[in-house]
C-alpha positions in Angstrom: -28.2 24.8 -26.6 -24.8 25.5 -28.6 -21.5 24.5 -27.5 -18.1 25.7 -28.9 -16.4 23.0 -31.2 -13.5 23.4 -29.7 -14.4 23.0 -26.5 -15.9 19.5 -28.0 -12.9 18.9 -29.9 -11.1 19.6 -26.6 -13.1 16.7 -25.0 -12.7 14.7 -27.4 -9.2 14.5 -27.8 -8.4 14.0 -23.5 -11.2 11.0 -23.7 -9.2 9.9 -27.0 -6.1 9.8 -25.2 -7.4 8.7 -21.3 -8.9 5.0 -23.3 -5.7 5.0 -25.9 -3.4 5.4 -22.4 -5.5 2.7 -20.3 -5.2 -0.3 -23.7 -1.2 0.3 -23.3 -1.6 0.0 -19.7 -3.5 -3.3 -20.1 -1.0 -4.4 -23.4 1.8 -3.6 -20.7 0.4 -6.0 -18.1 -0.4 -8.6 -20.6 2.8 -8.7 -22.0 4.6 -8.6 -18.5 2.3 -11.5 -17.7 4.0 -13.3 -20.7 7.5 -12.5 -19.7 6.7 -13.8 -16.2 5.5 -16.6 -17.2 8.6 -17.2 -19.3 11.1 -16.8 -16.3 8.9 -18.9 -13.9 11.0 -21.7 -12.7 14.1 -20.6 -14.4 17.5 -19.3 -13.1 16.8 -16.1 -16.0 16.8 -15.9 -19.7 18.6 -13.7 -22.4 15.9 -11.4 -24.7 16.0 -13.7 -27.2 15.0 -16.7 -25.3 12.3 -15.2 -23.2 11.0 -13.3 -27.2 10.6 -17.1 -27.8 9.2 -18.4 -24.7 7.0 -15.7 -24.8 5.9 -15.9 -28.6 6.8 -12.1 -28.9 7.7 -11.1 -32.3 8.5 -7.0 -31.8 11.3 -5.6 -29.2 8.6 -3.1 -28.1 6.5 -5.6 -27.3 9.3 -7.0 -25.0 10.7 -3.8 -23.9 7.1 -2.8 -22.7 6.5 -5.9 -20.7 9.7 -5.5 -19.2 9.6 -2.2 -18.2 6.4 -2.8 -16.1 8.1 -5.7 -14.5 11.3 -3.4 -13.6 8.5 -0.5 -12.4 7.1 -3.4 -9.8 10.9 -4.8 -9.1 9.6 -8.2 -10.4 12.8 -8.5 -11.9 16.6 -8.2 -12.0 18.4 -7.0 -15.7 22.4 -7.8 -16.5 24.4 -8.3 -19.4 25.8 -11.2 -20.5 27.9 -11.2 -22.9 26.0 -8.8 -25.0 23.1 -9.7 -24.4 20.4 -8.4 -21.8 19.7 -11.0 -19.4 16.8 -11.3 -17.3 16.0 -13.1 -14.1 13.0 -12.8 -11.2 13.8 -10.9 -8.4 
């Protein structure tokens, strides 16, 4: 039986892309897990503070976990003084 390559390559490429989409899904969790975890039993924390807490290096990596905690309304966002500032809703 012969298939067209392209139709393989096709395939190939959505399955590529379905598991690379479902590790960002889980890295998002994870790293909302982290920020949660940061924020617990505080009155919030600027992005620096909660970067620290959380033992996040990259903005992206915050950014990510924080815009799966916004998606769930987990948490509230301000600025103060410059800064982002983050608290549980």
């Amino acid at each position: 039986m012969f298939y067209n390559i392209n139709i393989i390559i096709f395939a190939l490429e959505i399955l590529t892309t379905k598991i690379i989409l479902s590790m960002l899904k889980e890295k998002a969790g994870a790293l909302a897990g982290q920020i949660w975890v940061a924020l617990n039993e505080t009155e919030g924390l600027t992005q620096k503070q909660i970067k620290k807490a959380a033992k996040m290096k990259a903005d992206k990596d915050f950014f990510l976990g924080l815009g799966w905690l916004l998606r769930e309304d987990k948490v509230a966002v301000s600025e103060v003084e410059g800064e982002i500032f983050v608290k549980l809703a």
